[in-house]
C-alpha positions as CSV (number, residue, x, y, z in Angstrom):
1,X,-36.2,-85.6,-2.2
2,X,-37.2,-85.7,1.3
3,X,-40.1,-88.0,0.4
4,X,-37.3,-90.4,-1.1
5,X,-35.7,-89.7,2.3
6,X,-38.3,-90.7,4.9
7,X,-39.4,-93.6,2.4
8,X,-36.2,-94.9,2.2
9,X,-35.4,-94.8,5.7
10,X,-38.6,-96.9,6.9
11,X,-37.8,-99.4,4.2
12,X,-34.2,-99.5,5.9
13,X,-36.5,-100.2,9.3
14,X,-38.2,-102.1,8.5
15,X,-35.3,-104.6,6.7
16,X,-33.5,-103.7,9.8
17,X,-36.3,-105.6,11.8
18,X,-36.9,-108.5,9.5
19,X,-33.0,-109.3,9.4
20,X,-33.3,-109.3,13.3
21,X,-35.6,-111.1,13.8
22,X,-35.3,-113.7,10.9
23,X,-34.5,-117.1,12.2
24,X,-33.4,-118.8,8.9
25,X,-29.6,-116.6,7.6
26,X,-30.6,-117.3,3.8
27,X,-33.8,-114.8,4.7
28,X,-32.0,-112.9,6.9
29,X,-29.0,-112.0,4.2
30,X,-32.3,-111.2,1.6
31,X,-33.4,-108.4,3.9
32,X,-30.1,-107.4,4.5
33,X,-29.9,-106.8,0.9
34,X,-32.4,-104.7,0.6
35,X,-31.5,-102.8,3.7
36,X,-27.9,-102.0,1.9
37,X,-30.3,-100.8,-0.5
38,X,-32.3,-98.5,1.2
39,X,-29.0,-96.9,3.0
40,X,-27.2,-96.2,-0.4
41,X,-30.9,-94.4,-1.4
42,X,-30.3,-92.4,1.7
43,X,-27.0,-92.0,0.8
44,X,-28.1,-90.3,-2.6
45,X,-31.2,-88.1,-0.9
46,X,-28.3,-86.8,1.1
47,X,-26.2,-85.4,-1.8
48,X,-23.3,-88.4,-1.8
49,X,-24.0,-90.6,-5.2
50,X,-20.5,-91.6,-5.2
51,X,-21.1,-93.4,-1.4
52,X,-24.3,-94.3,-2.9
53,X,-23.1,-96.5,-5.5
54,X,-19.7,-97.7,-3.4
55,X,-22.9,-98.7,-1.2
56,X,-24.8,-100.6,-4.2
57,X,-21.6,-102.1,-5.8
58,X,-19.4,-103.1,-3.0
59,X,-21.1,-104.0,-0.1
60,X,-24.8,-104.8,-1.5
61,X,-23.4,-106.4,-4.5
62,X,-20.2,-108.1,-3.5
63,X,-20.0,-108.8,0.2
64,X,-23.7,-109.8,0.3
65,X,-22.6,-112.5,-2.6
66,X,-19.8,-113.7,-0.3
67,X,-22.1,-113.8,2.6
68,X,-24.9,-116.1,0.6
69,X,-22.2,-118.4,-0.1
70,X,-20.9,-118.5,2.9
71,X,-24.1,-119.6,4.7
72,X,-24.6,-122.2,1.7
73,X,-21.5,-123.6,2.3
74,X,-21.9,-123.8,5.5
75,X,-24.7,-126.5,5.3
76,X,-24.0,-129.0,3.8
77,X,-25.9,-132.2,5.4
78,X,-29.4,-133.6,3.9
79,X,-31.3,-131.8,6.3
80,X,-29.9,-128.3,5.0
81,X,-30.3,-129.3,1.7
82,X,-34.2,-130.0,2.5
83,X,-33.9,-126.5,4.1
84,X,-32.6,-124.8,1.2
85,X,-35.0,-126.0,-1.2
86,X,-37.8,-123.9,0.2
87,X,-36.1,-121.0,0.0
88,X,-36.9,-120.9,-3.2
89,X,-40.4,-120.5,-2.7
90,X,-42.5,-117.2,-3.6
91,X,-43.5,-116.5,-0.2
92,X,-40.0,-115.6,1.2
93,X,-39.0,-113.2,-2.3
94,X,-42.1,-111.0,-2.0
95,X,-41.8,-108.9,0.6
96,X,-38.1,-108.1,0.1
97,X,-39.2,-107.4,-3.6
98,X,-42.0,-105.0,-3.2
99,X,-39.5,-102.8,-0.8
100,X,-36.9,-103.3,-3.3
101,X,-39.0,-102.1,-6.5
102,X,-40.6,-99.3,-3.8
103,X,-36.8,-98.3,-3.8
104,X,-36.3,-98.8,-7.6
105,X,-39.2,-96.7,-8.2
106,X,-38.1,-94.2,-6.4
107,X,-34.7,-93.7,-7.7
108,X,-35.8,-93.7,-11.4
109,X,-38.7,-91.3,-10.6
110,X,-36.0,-88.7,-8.5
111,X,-33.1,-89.5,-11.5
112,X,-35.6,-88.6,-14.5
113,X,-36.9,-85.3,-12.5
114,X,-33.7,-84.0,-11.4
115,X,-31.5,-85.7,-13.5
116,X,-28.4,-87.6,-13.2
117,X,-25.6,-86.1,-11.3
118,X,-22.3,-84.4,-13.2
119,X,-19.8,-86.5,-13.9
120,X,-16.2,-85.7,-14.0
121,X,-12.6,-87.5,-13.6
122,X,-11.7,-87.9,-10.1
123,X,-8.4,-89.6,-9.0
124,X,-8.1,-92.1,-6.3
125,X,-6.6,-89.7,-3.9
126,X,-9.8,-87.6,-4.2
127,X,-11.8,-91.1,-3.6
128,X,-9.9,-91.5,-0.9
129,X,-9.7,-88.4,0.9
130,X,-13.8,-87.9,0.5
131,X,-14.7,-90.8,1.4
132,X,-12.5,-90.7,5.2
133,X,-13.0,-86.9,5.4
134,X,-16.6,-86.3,4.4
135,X,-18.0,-89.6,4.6
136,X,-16.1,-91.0,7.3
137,X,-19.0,-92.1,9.5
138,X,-20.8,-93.5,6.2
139,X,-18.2,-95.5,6.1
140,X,-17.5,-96.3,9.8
141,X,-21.5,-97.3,9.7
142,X,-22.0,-99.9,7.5
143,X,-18.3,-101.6,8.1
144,X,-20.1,-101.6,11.6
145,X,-22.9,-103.5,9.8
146,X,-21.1,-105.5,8.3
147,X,-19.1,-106.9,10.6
148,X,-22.6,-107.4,12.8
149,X,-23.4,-109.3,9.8
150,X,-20.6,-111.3,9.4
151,X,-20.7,-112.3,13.4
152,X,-24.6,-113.4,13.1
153,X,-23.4,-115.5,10.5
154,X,-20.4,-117.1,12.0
155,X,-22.8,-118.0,15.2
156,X,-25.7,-119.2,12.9
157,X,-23.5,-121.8,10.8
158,X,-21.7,-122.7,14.2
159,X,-24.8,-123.2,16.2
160,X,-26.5,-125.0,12.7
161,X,-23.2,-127.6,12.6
162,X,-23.5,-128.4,16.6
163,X,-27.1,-129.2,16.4
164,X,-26.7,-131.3,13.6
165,X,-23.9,-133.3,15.2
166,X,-26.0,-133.4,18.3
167,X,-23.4,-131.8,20.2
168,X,-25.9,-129.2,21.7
């Protein structure tokens, strides 16, 4: 587990940088994706599956969607569209998918040796009252994230729109 651990946490490092310093958003949101990632793995190497998957579900799966459409909605001229085509390439997938499948590796090697956790009914009250008594700072952490995220990307489309209508 605390191999999991340190691995997981440099791969969160290191996606930390690379969404820094990323000048194109569609790239940035990739590593930010796999950043998510790597925080619900340290999320699970900590004892907290439940945050773990809230982690993978709700804000790698379902915000990070929102986000990616966001940004692609947000350009929408011929030059964007030119853009937008070569982020399909190879080149801008791999590393984010080595550290990803470094993750998924991981998680399948720690699930098959320790098994997967219990599972048992639990209410939303108990949800609830977990997640903003034992996991409050999880939780205070990656809205905190988040919300970085969602500012970057406000400035970026913006910035994007000004520049194109030359209003520098």
């Amino acid at each position: 587990m605390n191999v999991l651990f340190y691995v997981s946490g440099a791969i969160a490092v290191i996606a930390g940088l690379m969404v820094i310093t990323q000048a194109n958003a569609m790239r940035a949101l990739i590593n930010l994706i796999v950043l998510l990632l790597a925080i619900a793995s340290v999320f699970y190497t900590l004892g907290a599956p439940f945050v773990a998957v809230l982690q993978i579900v709700i804000y790698a799966g379902a915000i990070m969607v929102l986000f990616i459409f966001t940004i692609m909605m947000l350009n929408l001229s011929e030059a964007a569209e030119r853009r937008e085509r070569g982020w399909l390439a190879s080149v801008m997938w791999s590393l984010p998918l080595v550290l990803a499948a470094i993750l998924l590796a991981q998680f399948t090697y720690t699930l098959a040796s320790t098994g997967a956790p219990s599972t048992a009914e639990i209410g939303p009250q108990a949800v609830g009252a977990s997640l903003f008594r034992d996991y409050a700072i999880g939780v205070e952490l990656a809205s905190l994230l988040l919300l970085a995220a969602l500012v970057g990307a406000f400035h970026y489309g913006w910035v994007a729109s000004r520049l194109e209508r030359g209003d520098e």
